[in-house]
mmCIF file of the N, C-alpha and C atoms, coordinates in Angstrom:
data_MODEL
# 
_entry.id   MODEL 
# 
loop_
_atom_site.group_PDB 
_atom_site.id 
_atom_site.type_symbol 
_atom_site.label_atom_id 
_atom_site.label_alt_id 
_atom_site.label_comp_id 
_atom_site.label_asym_id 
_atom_site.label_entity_id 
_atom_site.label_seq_id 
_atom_site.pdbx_PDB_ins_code 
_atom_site.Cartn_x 
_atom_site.Cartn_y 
_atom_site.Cartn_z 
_atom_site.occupancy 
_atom_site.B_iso_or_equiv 
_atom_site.pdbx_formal_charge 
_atom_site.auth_seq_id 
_atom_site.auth_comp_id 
_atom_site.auth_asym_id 
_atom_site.auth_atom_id 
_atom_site.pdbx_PDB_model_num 
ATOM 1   N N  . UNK A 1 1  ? -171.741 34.455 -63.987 1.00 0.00 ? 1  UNK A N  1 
ATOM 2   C CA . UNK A 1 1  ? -170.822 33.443 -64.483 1.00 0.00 ? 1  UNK A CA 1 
ATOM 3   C C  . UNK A 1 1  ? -171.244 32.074 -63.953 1.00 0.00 ? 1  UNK A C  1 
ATOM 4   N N  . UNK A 1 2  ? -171.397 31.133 -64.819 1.00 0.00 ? 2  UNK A N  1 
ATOM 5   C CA . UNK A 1 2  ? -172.078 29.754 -64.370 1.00 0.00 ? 2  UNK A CA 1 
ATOM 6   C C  . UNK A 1 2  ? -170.224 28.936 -64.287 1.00 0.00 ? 2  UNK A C  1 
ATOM 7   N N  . UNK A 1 3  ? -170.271 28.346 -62.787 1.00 0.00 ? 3  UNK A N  1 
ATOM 8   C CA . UNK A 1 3  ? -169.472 27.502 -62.417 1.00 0.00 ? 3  UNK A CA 1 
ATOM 9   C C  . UNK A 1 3  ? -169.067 25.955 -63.193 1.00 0.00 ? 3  UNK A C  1 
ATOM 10  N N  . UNK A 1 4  ? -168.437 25.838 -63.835 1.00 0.00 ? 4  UNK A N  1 
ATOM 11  C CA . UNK A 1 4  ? -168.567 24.573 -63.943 1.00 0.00 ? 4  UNK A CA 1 
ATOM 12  C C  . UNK A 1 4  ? -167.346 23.822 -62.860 1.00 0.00 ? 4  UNK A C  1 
ATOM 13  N N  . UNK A 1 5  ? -168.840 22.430 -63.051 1.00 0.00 ? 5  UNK A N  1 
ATOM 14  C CA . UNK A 1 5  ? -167.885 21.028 -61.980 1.00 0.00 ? 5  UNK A CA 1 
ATOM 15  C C  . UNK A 1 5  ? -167.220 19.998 -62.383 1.00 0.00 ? 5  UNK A C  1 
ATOM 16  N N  . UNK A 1 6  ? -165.904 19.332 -62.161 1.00 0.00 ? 6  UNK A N  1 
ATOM 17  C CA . UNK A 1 6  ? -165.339 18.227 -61.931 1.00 0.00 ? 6  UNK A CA 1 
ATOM 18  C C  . UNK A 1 6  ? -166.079 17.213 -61.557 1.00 0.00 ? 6  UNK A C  1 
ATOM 19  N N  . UNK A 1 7  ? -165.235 16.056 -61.817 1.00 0.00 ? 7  UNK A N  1 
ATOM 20  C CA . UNK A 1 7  ? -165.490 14.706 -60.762 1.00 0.00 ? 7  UNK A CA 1 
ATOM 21  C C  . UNK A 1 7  ? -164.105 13.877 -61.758 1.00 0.00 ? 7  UNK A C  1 
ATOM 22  N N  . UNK A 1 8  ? -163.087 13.588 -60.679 1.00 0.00 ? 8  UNK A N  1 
ATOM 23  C CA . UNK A 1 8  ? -161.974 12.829 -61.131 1.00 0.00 ? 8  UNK A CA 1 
ATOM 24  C C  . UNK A 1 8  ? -161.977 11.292 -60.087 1.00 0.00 ? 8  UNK A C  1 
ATOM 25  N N  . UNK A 1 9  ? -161.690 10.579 -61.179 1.00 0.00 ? 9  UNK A N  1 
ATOM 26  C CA . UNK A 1 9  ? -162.180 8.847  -60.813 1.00 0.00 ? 9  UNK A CA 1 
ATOM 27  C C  . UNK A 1 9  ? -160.940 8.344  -61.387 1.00 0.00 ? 9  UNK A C  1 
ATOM 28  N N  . UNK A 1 10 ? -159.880 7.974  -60.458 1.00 0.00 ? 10 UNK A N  1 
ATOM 29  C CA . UNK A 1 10 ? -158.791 6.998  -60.906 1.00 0.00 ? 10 UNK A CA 1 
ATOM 30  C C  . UNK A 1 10 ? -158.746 5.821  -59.879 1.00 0.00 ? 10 UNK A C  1 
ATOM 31  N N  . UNK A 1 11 ? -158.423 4.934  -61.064 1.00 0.00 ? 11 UNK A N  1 
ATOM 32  C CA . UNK A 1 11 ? -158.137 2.973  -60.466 1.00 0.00 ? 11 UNK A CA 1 
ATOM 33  C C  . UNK A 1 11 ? -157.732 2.423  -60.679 1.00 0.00 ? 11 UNK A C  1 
ATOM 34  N N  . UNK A 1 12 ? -156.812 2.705  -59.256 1.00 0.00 ? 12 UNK A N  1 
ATOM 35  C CA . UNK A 1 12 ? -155.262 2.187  -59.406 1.00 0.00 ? 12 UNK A CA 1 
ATOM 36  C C  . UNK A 1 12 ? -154.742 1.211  -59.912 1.00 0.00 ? 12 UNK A C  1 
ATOM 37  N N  . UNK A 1 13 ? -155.810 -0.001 -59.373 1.00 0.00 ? 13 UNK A N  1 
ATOM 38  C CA . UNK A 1 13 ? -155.266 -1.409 -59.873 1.00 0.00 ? 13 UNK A CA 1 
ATOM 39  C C  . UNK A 1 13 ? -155.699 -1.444 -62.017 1.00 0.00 ? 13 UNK A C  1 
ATOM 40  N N  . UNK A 1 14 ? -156.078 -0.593 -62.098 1.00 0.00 ? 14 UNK A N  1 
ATOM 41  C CA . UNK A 1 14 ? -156.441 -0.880 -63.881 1.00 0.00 ? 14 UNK A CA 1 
ATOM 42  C C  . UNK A 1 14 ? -155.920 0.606  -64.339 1.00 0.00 ? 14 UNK A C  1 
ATOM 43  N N  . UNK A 1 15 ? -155.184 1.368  -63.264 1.00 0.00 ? 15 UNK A N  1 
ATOM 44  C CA . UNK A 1 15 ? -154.875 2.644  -63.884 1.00 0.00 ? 15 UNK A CA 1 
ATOM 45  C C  . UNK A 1 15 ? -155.339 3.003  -64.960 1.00 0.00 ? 15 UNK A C  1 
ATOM 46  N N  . UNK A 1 16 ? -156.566 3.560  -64.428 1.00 0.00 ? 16 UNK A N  1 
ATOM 47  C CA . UNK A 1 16 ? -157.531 4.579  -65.709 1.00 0.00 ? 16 UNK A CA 1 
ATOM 48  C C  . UNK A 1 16 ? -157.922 6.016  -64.914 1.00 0.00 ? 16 UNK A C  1 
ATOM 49  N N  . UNK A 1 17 ? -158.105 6.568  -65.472 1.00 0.00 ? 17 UNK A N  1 
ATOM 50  C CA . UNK A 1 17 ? -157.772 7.699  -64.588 1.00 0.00 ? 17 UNK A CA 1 
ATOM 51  C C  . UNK A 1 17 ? -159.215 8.246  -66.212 1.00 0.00 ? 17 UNK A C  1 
ATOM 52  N N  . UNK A 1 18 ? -160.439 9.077  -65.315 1.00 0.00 ? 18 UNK A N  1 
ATOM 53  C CA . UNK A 1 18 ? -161.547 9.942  -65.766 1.00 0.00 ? 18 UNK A CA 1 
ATOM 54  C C  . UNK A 1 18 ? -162.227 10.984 -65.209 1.00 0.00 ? 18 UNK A C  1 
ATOM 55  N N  . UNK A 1 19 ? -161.787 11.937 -66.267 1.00 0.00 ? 19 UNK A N  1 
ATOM 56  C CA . UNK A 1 19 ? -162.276 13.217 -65.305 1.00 0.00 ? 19 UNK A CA 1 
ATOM 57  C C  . UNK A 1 19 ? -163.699 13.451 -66.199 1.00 0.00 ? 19 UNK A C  1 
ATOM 58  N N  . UNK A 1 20 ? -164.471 14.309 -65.598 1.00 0.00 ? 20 UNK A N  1 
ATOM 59  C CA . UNK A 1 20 ? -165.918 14.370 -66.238 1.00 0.00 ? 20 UNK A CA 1 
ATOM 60  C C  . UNK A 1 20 ? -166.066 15.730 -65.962 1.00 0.00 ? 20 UNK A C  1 
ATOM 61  N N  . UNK A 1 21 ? -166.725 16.483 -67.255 1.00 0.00 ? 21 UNK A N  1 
ATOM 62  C CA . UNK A 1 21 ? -166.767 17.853 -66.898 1.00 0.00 ? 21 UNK A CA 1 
ATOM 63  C C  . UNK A 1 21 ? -168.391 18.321 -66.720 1.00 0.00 ? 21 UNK A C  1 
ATOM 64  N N  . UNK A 1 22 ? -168.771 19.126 -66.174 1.00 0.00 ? 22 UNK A N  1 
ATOM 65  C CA . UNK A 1 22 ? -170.326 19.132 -65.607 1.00 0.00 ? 22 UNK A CA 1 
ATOM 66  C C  . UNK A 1 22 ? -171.158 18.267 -65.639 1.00 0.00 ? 22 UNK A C  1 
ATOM 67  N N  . UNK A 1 23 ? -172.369 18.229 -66.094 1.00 0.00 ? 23 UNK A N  1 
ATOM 68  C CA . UNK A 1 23 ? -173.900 17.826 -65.711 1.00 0.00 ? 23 UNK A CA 1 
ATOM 69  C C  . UNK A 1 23 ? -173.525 16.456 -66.866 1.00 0.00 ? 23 UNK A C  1 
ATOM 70  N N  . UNK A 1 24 ? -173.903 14.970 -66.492 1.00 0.00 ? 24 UNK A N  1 
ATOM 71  C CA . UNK A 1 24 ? -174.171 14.032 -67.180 1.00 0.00 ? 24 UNK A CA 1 
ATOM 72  C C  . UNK A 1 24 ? -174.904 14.171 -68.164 1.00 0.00 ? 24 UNK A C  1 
ATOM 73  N N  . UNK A 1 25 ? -174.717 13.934 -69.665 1.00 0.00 ? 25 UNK A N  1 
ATOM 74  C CA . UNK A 1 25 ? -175.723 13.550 -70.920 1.00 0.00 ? 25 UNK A CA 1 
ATOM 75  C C  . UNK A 1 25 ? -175.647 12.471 -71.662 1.00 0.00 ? 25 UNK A C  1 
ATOM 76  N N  . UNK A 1 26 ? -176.028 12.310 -72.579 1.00 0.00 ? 26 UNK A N  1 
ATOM 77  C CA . UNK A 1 26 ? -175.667 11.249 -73.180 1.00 0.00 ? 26 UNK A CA 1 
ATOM 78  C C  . UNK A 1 26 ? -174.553 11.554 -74.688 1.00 0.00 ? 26 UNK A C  1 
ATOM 79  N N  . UNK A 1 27 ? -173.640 10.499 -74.466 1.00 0.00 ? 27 UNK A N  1 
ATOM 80  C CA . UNK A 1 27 ? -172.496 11.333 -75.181 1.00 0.00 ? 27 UNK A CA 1 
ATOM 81  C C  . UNK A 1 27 ? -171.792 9.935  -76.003 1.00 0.00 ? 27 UNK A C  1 
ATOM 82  N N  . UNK A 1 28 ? -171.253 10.417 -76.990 1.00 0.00 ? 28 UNK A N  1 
ATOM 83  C CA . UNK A 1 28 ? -170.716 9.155  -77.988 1.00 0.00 ? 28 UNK A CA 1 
ATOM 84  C C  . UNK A 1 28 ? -168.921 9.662  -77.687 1.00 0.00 ? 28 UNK A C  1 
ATOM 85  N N  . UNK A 1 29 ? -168.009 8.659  -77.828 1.00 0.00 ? 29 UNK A N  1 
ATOM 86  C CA . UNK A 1 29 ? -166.737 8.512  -77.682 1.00 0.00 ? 29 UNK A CA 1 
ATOM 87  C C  . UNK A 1 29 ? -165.888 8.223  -78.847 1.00 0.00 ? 29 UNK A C  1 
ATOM 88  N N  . UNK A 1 30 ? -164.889 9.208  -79.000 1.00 0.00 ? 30 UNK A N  1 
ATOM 89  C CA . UNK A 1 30 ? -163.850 9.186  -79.544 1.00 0.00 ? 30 UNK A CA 1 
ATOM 90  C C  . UNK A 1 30 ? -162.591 8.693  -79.609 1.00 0.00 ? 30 UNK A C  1 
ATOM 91  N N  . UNK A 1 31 ? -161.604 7.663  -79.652 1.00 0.00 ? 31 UNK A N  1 
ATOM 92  C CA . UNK A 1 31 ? -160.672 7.440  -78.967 1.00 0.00 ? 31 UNK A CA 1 
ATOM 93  C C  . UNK A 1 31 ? -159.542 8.660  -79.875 1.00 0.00 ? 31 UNK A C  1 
ATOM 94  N N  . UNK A 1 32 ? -158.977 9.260  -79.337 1.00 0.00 ? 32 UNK A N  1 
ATOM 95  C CA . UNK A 1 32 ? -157.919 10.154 -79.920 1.00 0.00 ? 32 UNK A CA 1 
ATOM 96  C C  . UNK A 1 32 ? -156.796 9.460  -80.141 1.00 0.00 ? 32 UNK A C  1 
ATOM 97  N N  . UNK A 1 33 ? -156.176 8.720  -79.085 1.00 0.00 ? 33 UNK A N  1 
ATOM 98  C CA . UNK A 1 33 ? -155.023 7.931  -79.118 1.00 0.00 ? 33 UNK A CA 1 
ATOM 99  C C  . UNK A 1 33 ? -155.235 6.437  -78.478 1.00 0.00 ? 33 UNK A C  1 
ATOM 100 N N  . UNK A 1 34 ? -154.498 5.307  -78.818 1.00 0.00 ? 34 UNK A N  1 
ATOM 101 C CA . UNK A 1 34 ? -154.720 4.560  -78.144 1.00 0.00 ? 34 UNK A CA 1 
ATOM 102 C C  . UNK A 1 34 ? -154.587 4.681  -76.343 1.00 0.00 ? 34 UNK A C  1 
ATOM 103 N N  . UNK A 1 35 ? -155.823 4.182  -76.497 1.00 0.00 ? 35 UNK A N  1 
ATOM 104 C CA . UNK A 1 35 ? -156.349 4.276  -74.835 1.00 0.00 ? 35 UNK A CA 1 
ATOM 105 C C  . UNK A 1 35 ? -156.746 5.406  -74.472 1.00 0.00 ? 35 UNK A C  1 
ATOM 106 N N  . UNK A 1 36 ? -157.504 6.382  -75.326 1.00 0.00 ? 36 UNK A N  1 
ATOM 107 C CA . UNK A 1 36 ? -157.459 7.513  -74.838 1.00 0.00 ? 36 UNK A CA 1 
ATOM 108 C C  . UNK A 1 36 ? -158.982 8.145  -75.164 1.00 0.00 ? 36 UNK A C  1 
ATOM 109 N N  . UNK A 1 37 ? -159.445 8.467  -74.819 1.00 0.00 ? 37 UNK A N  1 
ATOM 110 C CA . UNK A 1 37 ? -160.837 8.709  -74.882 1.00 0.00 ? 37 UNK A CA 1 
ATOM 111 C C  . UNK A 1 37 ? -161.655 9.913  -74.826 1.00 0.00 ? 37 UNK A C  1 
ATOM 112 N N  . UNK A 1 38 ? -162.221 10.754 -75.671 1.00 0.00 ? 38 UNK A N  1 
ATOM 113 C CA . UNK A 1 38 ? -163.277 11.933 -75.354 1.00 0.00 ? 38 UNK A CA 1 
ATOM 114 C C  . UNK A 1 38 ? -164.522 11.633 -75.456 1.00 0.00 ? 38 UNK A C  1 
ATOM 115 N N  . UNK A 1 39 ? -165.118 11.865 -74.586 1.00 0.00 ? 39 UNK A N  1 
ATOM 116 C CA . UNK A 1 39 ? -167.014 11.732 -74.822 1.00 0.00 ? 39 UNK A CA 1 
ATOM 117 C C  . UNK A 1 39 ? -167.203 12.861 -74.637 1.00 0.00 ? 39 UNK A C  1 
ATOM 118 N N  . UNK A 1 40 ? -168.047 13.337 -75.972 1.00 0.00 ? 40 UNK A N  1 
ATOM 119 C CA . UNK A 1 40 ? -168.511 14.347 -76.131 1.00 0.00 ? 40 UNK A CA 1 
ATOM 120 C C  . UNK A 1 40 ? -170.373 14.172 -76.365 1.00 0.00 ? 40 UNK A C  1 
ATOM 121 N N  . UNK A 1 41 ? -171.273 15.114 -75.786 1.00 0.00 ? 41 UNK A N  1 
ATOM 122 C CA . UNK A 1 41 ? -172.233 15.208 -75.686 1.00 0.00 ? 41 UNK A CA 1 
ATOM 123 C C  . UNK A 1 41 ? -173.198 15.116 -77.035 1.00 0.00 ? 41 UNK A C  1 
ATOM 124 N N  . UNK A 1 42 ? -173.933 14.343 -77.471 1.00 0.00 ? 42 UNK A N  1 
ATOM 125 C CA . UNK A 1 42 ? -174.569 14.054 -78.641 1.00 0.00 ? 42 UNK A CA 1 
ATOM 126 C C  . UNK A 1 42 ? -174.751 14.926 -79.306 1.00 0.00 ? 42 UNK A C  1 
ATOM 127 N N  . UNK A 1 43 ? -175.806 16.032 -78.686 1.00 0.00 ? 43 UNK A N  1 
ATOM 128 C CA . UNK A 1 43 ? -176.534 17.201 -79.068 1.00 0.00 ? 43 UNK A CA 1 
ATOM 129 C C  . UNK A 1 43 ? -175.633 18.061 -79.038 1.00 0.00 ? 43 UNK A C  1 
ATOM 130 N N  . UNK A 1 44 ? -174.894 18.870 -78.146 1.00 0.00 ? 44 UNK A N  1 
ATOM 131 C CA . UNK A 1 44 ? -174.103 20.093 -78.063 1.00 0.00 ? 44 UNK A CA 1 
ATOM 132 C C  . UNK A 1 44 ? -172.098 19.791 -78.735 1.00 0.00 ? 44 UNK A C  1 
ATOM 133 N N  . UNK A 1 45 ? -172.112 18.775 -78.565 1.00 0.00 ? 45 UNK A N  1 
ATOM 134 C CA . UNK A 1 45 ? -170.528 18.589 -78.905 1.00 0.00 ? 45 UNK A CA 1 
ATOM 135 C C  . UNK A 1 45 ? -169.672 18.817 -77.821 1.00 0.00 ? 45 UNK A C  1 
ATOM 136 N N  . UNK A 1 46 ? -170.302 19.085 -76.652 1.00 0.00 ? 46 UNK A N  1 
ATOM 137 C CA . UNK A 1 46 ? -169.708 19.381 -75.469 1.00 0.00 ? 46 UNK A CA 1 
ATOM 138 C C  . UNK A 1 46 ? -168.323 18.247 -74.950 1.00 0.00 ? 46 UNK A C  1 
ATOM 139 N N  . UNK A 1 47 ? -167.587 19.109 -74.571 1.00 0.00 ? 47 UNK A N  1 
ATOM 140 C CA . UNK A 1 47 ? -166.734 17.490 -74.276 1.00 0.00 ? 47 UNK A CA 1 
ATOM 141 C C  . UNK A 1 47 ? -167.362 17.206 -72.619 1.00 0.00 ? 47 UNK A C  1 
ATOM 142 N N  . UNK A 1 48 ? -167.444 16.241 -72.040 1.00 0.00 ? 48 UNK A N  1 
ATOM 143 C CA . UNK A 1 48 ? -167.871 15.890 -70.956 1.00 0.00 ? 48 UNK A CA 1 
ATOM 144 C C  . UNK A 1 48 ? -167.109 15.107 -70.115 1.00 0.00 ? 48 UNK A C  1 
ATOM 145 N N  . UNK A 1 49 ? -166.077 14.173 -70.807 1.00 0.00 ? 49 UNK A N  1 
ATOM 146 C CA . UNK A 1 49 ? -165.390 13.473 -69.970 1.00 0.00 ? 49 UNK A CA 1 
ATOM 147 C C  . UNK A 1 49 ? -163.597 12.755 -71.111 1.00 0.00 ? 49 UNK A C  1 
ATOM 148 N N  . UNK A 1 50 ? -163.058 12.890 -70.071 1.00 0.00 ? 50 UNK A N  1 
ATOM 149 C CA . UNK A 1 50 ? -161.451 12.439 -70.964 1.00 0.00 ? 50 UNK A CA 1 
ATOM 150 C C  . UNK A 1 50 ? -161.340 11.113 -70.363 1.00 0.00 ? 50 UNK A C  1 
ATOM 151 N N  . UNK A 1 51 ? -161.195 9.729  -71.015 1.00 0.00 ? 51 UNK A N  1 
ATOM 152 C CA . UNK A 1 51 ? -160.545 8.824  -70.000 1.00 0.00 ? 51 UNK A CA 1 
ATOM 153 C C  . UNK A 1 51 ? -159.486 8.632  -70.579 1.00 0.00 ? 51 UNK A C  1 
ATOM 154 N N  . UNK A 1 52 ? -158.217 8.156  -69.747 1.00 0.00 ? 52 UNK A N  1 
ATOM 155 C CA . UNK A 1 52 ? -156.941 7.478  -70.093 1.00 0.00 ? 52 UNK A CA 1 
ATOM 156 C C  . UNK A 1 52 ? -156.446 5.914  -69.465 1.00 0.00 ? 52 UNK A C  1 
ATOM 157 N N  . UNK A 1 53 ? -156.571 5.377  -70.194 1.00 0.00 ? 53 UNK A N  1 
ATOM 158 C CA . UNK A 1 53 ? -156.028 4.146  -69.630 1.00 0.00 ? 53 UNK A CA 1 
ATOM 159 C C  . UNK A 1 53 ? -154.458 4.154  -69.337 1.00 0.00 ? 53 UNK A C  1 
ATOM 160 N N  . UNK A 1 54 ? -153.747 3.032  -68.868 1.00 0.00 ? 54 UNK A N  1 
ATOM 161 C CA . UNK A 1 54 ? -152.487 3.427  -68.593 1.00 0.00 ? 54 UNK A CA 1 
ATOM 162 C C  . UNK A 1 54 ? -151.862 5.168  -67.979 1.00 0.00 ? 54 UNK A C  1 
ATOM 163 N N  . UNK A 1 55 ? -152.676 5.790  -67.484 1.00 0.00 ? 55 UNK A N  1 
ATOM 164 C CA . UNK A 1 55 ? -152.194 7.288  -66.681 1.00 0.00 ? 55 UNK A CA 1 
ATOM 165 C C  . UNK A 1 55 ? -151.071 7.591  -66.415 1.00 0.00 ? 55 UNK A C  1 
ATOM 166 N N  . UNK A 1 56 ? -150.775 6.324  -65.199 1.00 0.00 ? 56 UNK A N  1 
ATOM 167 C CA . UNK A 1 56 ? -149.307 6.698  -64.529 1.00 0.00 ? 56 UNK A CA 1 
ATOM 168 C C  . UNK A 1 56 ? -147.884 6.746  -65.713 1.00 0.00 ? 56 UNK A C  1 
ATOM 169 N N  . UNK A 1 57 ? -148.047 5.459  -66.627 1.00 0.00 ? 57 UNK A N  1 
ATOM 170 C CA . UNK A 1 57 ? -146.743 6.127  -67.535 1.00 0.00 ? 57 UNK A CA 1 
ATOM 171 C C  . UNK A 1 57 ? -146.775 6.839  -68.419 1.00 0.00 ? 57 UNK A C  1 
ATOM 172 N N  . UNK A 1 58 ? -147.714 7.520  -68.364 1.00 0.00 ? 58 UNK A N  1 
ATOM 173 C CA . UNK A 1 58 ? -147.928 8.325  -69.286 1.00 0.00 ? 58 UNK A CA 1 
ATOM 174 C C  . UNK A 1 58 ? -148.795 10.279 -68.580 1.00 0.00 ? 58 UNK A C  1 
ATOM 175 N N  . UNK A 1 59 ? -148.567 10.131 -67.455 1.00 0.00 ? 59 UNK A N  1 
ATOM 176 C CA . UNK A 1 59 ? -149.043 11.644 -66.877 1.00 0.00 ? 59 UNK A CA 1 
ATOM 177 C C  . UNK A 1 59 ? -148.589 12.580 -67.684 1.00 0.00 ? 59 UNK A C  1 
ATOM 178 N N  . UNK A 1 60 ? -148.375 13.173 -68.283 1.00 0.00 ? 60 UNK A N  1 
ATOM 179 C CA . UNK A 1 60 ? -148.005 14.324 -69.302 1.00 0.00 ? 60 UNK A CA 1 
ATOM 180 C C  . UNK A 1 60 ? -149.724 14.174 -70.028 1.00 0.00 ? 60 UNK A C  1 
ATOM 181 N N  . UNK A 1 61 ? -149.743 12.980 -70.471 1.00 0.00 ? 61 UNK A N  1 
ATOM 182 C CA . UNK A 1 61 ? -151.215 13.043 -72.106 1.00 0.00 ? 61 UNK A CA 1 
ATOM 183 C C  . UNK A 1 61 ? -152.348 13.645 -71.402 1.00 0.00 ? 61 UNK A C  1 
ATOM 184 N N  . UNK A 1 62 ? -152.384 13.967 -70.106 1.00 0.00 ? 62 UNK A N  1 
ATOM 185 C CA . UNK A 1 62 ? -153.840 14.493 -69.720 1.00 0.00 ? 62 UNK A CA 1 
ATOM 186 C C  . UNK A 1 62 ? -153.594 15.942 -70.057 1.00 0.00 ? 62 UNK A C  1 
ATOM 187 N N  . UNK A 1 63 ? -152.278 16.454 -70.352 1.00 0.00 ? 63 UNK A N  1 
ATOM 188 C CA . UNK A 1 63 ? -152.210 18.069 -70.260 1.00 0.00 ? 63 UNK A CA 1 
ATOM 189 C C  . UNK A 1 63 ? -152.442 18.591 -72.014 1.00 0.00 ? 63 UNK A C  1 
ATOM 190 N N  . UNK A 1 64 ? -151.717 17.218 -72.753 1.00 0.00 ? 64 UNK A N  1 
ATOM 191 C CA . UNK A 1 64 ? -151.501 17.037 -74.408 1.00 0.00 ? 64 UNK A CA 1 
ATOM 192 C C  . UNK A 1 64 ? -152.934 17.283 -74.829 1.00 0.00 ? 64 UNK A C  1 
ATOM 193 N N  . UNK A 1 65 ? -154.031 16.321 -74.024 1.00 0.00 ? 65 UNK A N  1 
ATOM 194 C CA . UNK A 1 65 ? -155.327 15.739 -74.721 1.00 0.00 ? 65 UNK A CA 1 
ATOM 195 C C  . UNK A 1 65 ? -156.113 17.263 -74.264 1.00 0.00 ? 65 UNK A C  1 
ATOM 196 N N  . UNK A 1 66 ? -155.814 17.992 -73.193 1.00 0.00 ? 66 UNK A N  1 
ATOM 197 C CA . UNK A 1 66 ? -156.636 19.286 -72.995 1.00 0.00 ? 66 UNK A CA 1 
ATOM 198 C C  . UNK A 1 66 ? -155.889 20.195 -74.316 1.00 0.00 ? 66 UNK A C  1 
ATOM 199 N N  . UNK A 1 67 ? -154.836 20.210 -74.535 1.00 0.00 ? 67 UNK A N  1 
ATOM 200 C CA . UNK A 1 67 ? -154.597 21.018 -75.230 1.00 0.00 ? 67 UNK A CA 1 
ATOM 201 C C  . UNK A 1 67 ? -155.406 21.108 -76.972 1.00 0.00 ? 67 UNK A C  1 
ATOM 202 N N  . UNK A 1 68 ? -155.397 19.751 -76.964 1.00 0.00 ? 68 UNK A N  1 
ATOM 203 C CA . UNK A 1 68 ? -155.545 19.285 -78.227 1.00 0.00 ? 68 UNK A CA 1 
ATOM 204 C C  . UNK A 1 68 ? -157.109 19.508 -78.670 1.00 0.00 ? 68 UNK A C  1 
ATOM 205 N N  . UNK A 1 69 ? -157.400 19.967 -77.760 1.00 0.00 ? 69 UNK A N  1 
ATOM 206 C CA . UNK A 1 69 ? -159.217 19.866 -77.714 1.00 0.00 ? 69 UNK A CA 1 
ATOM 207 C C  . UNK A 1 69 ? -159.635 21.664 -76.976 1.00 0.00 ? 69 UNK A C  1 
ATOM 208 N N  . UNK A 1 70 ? -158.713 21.810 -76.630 1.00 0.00 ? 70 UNK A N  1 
ATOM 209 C CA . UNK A 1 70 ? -158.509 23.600 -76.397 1.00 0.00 ? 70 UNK A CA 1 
ATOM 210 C C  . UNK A 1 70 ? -159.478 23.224 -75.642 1.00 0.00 ? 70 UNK A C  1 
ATOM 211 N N  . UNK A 1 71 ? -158.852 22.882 -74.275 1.00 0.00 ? 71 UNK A N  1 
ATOM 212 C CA . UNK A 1 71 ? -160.008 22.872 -73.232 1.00 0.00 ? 71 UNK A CA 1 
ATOM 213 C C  . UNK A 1 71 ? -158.813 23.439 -72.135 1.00 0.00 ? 71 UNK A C  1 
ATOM 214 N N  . UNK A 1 72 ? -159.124 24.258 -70.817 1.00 0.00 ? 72 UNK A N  1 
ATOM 215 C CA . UNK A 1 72 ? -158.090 24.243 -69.863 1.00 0.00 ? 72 UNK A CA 1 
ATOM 216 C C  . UNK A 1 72 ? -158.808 23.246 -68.754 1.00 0.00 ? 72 UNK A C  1 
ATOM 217 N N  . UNK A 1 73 ? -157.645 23.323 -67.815 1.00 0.00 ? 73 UNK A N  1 
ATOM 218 C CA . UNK A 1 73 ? -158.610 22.488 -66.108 1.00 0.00 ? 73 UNK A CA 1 
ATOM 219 C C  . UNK A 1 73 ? -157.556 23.014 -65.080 1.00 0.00 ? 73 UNK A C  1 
ATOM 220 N N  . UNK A 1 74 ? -158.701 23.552 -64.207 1.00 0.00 ? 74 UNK A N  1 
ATOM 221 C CA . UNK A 1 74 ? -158.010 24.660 -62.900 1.00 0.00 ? 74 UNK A CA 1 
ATOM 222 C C  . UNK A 1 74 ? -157.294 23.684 -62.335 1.00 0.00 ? 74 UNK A C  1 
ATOM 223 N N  . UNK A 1 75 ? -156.940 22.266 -62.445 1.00 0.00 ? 75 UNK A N  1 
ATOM 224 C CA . UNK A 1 75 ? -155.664 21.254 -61.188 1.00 0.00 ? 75 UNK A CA 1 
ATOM 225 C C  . UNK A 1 75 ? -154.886 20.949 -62.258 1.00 0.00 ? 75 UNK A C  1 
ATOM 226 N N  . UNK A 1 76 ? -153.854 20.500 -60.996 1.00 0.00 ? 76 UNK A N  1 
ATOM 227 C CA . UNK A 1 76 ? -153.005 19.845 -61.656 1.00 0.00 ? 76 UNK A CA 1 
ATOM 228 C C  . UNK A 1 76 ? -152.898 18.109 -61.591 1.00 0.00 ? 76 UNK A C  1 
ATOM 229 N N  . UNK A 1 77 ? -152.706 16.839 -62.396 1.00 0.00 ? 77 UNK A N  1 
ATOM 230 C CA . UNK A 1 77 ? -153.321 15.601 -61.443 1.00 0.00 ? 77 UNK A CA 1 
ATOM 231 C C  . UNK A 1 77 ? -152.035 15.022 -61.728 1.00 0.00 ? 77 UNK A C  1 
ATOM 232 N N  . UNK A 1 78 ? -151.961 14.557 -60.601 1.00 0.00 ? 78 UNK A N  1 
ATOM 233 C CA . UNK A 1 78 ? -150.491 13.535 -60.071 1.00 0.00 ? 78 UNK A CA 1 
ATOM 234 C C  . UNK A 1 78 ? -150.738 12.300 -59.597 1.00 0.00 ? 78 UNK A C  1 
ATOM 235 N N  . UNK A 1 79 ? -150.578 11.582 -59.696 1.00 0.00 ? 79 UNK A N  1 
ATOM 236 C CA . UNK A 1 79 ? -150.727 10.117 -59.195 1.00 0.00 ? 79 UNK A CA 1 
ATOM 237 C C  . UNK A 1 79 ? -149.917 9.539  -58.673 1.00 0.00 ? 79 UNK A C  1 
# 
């Protein structure tokens, strides 16, 4: 079973909050909702990273935007 890794990057003062899912590629972006972002991997369609602008009033859309993309994530993120 191959592990996959995290890396979660939130900032505070511009509350954006980006999680990135394994190995860096090069990937084109989607916005789903305003302020809301999937980069998915050119070649594979992989999703690789979610950003959200505005996070804090809105903490629920990180659980909406996994769903919506049928992805899970082993945490839970609180800010």
């Amino acid at each position: 079973m191959t592990e996959k890794t995290y890396e979660v990057y939130y900032d505070e003062n511009a509350d954006f909050l980006e999680v990135f899912f394994g190995e860096p590629s090069e990937c084109s972006a989607d916005e789903m909702e305003e302020g809301i972002f999937v980069r998915r991997d050119k070649k594979t369609g992989e999703v690789k990273s979610i950003e959200i602008l505005g996070f804090k009033k809105r903490p629920e859309i990180f659980k909406k935007i996994l769903e919506k993309i049928n992805m899970k994530f082993p945490l839970k993120i609180n800010i």
